[in-house]
Residue, then its C-alpha position, 0 to 999 in steps of 0.5 A: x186381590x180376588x181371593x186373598x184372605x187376612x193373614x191375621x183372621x182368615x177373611x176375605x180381602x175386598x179392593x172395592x165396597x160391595x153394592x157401595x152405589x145401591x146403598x148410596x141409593x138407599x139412603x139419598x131415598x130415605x134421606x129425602x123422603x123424610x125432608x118432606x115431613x121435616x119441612x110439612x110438619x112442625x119442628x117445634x111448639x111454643x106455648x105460652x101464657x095465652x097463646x100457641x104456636x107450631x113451627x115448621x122450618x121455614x115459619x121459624x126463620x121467617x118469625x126469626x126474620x121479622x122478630x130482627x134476628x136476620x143473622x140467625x134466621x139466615x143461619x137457620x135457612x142455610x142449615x136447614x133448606x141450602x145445606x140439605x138440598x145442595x147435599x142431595x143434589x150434589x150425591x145425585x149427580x155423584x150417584x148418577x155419574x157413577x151409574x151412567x158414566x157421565x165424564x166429569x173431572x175426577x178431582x171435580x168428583x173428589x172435592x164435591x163428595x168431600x164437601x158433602x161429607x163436611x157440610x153434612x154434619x152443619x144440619x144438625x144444627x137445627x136438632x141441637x137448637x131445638x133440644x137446648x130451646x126445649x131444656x132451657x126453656x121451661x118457665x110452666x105455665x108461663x112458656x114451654x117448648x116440645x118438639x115436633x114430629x118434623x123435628x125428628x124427620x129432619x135428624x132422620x134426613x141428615x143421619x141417612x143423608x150422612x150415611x149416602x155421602x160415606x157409602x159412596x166408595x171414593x175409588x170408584x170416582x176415580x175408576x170411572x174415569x180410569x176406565x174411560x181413558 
């Protein structure tokens, strides 16, 4: 398959994605880098009639735990601190197998890149929580919520944590044990 060509539009055939570990890389650096301000900075600020307060993600599920929504403060925890920082892992460990030729199970390999890409959207859920607080709740001077900037890194850390998960070429999991046996 080296220089074959599409018998429809002339271009050329690639068995593998080009630089797919350098790109996955990229993006895990990118998405980490900006879980830091996420988690630092505050994801929300609630005004209301004589008071104020900013929240970043672990003071938001600690007011949701001590305000008794200990369903939905755990939610909150495992969207935004479990999720993230196992998929961050996990593609690390995927990355560096790859890299370094570590032995791992294939199958093992494949399950793990999978879940990587189904949890990763869950994330999100934090975004979408603090777009619909700030739509729905807007009484003026009586309680407002705007965003944070730590809201806008968390979305940018989930979308490049995606784009690693996908850019990973799933066939080189498998070559790299091929090619040990």
């Amino acid at each position: 398959m080296h220089n074959r060509r599409c018998d429809r539009c002339g271009a050329k055939l690639q068995s593998r994605k080009l630089l797919s570990l350098q790109r996955t890389w990229a993006f895990l650096l990118v998405g980490i880098f900006a879980y830091i301000p996420a988690n630092v900075l505050p994801i929300m600020e609630t005004k209301w009639l004589g008071g104020s307060s900013n929240d970043t993600i672990i003071s938001g599920v600690v007011a949701l735990y001590e305000s008794g929504s200990i369903f939905v403060s755990l939610v909150v925890f495992v969207a935004s601190v479990v999720i993230p920082v196992s998929k961050f892992i996990i593609i690390i460990g995927l990355a560096l197998t790859l890299q370094l030729g570590w032995q791992w199970s294939e199958h093992a390999m494949h399950r793990l890149h999978a879940i990587t890409e189904v949890i990763g959207r869950w994330s999100m859920i934090d975004v979408f929580v603090v777009a619909v607080l700030v739509s729905l709740i807007q009484l003026g001077v009586f309680l407002s919520i705007t965003p944070g900037a730590g809201i806008i890194s968390f979305g940018f850390s989930v979308v490049f944590t995606m784009f690693a998960a996908t850019s990973i070429d799933t066939r080189l999991l498998w070559d790299a044990q091929t090619n040990e046996a």
